[in-house]
C-alpha positions in Angstrom: 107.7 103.9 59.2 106.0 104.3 62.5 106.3 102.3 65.8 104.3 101.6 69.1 106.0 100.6 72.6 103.7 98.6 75.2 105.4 98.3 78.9 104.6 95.7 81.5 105.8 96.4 85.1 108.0 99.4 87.7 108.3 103.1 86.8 112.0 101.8 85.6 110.5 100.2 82.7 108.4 103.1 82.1 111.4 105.7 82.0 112.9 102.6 79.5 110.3 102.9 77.1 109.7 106.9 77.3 113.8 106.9 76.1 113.2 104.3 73.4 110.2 106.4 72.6 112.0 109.7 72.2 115.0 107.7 70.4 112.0 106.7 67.4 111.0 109.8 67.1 114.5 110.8 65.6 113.3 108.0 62.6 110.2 107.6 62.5 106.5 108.5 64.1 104.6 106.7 66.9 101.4 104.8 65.5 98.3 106.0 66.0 95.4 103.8 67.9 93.7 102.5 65.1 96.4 102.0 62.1 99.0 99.0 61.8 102.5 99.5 63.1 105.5 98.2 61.5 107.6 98.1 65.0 106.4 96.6 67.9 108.7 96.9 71.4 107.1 94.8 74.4 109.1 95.8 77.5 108.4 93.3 79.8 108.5 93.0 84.1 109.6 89.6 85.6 108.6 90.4 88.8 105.8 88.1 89.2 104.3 85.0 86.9 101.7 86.8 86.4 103.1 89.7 85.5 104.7 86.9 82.2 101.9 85.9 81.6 100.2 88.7 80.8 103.6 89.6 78.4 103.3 86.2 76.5 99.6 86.7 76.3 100.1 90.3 74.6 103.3 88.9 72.2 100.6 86.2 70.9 98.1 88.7 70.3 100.7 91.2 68.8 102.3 88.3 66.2 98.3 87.4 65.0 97.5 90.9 64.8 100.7 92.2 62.8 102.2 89.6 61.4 103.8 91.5 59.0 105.5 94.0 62.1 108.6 93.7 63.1 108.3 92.6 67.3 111.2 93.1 69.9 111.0 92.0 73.3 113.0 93.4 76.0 112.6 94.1 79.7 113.4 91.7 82.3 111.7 89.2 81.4 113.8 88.5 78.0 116.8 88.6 80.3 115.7 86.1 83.1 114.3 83.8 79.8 115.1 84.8 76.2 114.6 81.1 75.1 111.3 80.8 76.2 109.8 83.6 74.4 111.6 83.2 71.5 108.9 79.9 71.3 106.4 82.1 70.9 107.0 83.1 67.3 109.2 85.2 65.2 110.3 88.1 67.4 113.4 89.3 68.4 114.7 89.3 71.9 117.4 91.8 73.7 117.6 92.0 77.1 118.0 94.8 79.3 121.8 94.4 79.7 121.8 94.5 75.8 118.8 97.5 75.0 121.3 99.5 73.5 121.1 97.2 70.7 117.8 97.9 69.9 118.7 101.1 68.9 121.5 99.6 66.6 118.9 97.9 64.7 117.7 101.2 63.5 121.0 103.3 63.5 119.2 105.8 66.1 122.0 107.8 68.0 121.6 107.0 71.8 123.6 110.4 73.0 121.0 112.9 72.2 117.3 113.6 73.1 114.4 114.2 70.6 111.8 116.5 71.4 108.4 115.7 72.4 107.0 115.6 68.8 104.9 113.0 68.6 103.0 113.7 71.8 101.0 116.9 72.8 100.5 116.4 76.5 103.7 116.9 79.0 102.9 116.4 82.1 105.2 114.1 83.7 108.8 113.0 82.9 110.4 110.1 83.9 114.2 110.4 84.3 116.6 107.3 85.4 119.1 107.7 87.8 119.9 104.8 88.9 119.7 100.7 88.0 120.6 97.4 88.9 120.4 95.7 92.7 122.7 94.0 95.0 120.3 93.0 98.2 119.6 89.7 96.8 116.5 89.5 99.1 115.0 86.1 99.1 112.3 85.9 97.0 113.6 88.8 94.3 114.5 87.9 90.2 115.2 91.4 89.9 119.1 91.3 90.6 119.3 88.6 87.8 118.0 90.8 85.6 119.0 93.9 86.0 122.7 93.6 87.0 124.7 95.5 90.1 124.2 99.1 91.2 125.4 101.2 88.6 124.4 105.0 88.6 123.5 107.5 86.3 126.7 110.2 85.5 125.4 113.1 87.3 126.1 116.0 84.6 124.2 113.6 82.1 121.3 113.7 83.8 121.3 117.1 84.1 121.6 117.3 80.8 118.0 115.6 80.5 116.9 117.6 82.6 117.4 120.6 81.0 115.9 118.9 77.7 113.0 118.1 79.8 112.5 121.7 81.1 112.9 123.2 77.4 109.8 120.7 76.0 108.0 121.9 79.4 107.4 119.2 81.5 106.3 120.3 85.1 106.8 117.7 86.7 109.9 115.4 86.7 110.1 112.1 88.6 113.1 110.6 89.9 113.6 106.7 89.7 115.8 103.6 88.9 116.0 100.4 91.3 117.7 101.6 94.2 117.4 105.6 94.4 119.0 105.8 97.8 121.9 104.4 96.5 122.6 107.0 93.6 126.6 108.3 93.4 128.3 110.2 90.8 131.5 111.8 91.6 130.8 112.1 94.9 127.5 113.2 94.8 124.5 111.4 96.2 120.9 111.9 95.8 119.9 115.1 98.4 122.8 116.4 96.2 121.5 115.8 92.9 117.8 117.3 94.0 118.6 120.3 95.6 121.0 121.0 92.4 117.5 120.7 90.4 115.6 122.8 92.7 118.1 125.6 92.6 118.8 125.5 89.1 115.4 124.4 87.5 112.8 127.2 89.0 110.8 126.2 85.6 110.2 123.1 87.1 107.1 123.0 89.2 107.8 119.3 91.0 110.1 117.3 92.1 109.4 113.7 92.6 111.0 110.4 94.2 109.8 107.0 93.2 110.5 104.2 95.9 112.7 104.3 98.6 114.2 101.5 100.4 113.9 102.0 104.6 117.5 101.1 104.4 118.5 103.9 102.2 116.6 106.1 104.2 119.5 109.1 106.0 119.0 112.4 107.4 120.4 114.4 104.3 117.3 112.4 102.6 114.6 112.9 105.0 115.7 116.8 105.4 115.1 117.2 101.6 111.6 117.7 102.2 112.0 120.3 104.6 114.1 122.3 102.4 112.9 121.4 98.7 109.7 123.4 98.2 108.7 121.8 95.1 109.5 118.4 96.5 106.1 116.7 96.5 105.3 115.4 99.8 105.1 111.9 99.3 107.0 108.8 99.9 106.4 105.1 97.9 108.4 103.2 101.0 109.2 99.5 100.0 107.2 97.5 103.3 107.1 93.9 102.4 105.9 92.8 105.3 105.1 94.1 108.7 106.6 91.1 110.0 109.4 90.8 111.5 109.9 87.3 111.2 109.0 87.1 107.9 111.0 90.0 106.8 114.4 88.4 108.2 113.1 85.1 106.1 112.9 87.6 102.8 116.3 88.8 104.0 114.9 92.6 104.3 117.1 94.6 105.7 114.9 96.6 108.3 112.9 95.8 111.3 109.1 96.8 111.7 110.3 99.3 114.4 112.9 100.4 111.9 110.3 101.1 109.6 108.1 102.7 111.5 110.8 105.2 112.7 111.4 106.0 109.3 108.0 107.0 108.9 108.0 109.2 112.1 111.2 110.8 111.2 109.7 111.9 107.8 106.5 113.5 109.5 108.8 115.2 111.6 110.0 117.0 108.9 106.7 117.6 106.8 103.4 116.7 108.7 101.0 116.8 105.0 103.5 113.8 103.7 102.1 110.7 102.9 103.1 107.1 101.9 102.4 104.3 99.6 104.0 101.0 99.9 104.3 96.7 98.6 103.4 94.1 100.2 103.9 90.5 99.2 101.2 88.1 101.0 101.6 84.4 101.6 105.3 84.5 101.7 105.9 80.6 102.4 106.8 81.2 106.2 104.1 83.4 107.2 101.7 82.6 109.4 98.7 84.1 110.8 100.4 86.3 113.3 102.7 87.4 110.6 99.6 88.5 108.9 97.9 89.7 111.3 101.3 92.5 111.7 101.0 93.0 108.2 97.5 94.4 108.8 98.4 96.6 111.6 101.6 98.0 110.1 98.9 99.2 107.2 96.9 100.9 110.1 99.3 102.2 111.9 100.8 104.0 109.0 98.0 105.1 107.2 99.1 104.1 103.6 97.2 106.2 101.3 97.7 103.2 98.8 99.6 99.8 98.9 99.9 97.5 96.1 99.4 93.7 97.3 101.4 91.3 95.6 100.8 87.2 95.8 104.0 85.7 96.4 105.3 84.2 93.3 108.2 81.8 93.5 111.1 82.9 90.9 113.5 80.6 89.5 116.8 81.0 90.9 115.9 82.7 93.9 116.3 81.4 97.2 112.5 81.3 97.9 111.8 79.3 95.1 112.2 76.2 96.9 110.1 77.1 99.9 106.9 75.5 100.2 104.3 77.3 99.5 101.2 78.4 101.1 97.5 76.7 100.4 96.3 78.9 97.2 93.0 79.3 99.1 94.8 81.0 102.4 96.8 83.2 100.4 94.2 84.6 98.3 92.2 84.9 101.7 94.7 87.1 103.1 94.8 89.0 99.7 91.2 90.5 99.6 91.5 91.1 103.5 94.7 92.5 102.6 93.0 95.1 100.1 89.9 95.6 102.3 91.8 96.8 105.0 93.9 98.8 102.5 91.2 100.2 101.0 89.6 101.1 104.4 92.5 103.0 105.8 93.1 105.2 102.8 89.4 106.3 102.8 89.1 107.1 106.3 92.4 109.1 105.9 91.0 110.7 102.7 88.4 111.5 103.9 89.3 114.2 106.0 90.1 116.3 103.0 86.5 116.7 101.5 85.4 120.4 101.7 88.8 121.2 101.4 91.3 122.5 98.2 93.9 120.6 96.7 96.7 121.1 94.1 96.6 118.6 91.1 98.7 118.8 88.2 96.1 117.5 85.3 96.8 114.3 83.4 93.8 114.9 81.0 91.1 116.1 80.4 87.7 115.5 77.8 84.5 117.1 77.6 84.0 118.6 81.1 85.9 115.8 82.9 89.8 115.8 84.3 91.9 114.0 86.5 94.9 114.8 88.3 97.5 113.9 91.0 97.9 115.9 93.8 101.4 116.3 95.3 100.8 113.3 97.6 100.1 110.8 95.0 96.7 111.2 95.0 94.2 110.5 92.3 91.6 113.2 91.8 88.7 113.3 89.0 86.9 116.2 88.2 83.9 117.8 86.7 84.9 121.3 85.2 82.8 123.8 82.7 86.4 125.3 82.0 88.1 123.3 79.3 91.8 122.4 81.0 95.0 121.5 79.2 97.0 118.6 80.6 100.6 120.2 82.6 98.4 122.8 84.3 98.3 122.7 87.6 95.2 123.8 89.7 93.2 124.3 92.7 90.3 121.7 93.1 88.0 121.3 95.8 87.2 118.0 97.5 83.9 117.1 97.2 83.6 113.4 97.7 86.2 110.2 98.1 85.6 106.7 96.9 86.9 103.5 96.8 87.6 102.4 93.5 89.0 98.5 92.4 92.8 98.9 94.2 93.0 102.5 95.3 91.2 105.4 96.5 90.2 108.2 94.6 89.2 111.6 95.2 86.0 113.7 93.5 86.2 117.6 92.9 85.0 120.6 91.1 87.0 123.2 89.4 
């Protein structure tokens, strides 16, 4: 028997299906590309309709290609609207308050962790500390669909950790909903990454997913002052740079807050940098609004920021705003990205005819590519043949802008 696991949305969904993953391989092996697969999970993101779309249009594709598999849905979107994909065709549907059922199905025991058997590259592990959301800002599904803060027992993610290390991942990455909010037993999260640093000397980085400018404190911002292997970059949720709008998403941070944040971070560690969201054409935002948005992005000097069209989701409290002309907001999208775009490469810039550290992803026939500790994309050309969870020096010898990010070129 062998299975494959798709995965639609945030870097929680990805840690999701990287457990389910690891959980198959006690009972069977993961399909190759080009041979049929008799289970099918689709973990799916609610954030925007777009984002449902896309899973529906997969699931259809999925049930004409295999029709003999057996297909389960899960993810947020089978919570916010089991009914409506179950119209689709003969699938099963658990969502996320229910995935531990998935592993019923298959009698899979959820308490231990398979090695990394059916996948030679390690590069990057994903561990969960943290789900669920209680901000209930305006224009959000995903406290319908992921529950209330709940964190993580902190001596069982240790444990994963230590799983992790044996298999040899160099890298492990932090994440849930709400990271600033983990607890267990008293500890919080500058407690459960300095615990990793001094215990883990294996481990070559340490990294956070997003942050909330909220959940930002001094114990967090002095991590990167005293973590060494903490990589120097922060994904710090913006939304807007509005302040108007962001009191009408019911964020709970000013622009100057924000901005402070950022200074008090580069106070700490001048080489960090930041990627953020953005939602454009948020009912109640007018040109001004926009025109903050812009110069928040400049001011900062977000190395990448991932521009979102605001979708109205059932059941939230933006739902019934009226929305935006279609033609403005996609308007303010593709300014949105040009000015993006703009800002990373001049900042990028700067760093051709320099070195930098990437940890390689892959690699095939003289070409690699890489991360740098900043969250940085790097491709390579390389005579030496490189094997993915090494981590070299490169130097910069070009930048370019590429669809929705910025990339940087190098030699080895």
């Amino acid at each position: 028997m062998n299975f494959r696991i798709y995965t639609f949305g945030c870097k929680t969904n990805q840690y999701d299906s990287e457990f389910l993953r690891r959980k198959f391989l006690q009972l069977m092996r993961e399909a190759d590309s080009d041979e049929k697969p008799d289970v099918i999970v689709v973990n799916t993101c609610s954030v925007t309709h777009i984002a449902e779309r896309k899973a529906r249009t997969l699931i259809r594709h999925l049930l004409n290609t295999y029709p003999e598999a057996k297909i389960i849905v899960t993810g947020c979107y089978a919570e916010r609207s089991p009914d409506e994909l179950k119209r689709l065709g003969d699938i099963r549907v658990i969502g996320n308050m229910d995935k531990d059922k998935i592993l019923d199905l298959f009698s899979i025991n959820s308490s231990t962790l398979s090695p990394d058997a059916g996948r030679g590259r390690k590069v990057r592990a994903f561990v969960k500390i943290q789900d669920g959301c209680d901000d209930f800002c305006s224009y959000c599904i995903v406290p319908y669909v992921r529950g209330p803060i709940r964190s993580r027992n902190f001596e069982e993610i240790i444990k994963e950790i230590e799983q992790l290390v044996e298999f040899g991942y160099p890298e492990i990455l932090l994440t849930g909903i709400h990271i600033g909010k983990f607890e267990s037993d008293g500890k919080k999260l500058p407690d459960l990454v300095r615990t990793i640093y001094n215990n883990f000397p294996e481990i070559r980085r340490i990294r956070l997913s997003s942050l909330e400018p909220q959940e930002v404190n001094r114990d967090i911002i002095n991590l990167f002052k005293d973590v060494s292997n903490l990589c120097p970059h922060i994904h710090l949720v913006a939304q807007s740079g509005s302040n108007k709008v962001l009191r009408d998403m019911k964020r709970k941070y000013t622009r100057e807050e924000f901005l402070s944040i950022i200074d008090d971070f580069r106070s700490v560690m001048k080489n960090i940098e930041f990627t953020t969201d953005i939602i454009v054409g948020f009912p109640t935002e007018e040109e001004e609004d926009f025109r903050d948005t812009i110069s928040l992005i400049e001011e900062v000097g977000f190395v990448k920021v991932h521009i979102f069209p605001f979708s109205p989701r059932p059941g939230t409290e933006a739902f019934d705003l009226t929305p935006l002309d279609k033609k403005i907001v996609k308007e303010r999208e593709e300014l949105l990205k040009a000015v993006s775009l703009e800002t990373a490469f001049n900042k990028l810039n700067k760093l051709v005819g320099n070195y930098v550290e990437i940890l390689v992803e892959r690699y095939s026939d003289g070409m690699a590519a890489g991360l740098t500790p900043n969250y940085v994309r790097v491709y390579l050309n390389t005579i030496e043949p490189l094997k993915p969870g090494e981590i070299i020096k490169v130097k910069v010898n070009g930048v370019e802008k590429a669809k929705d990010s910025v990339v940087l070129r190098g030699v080895y």
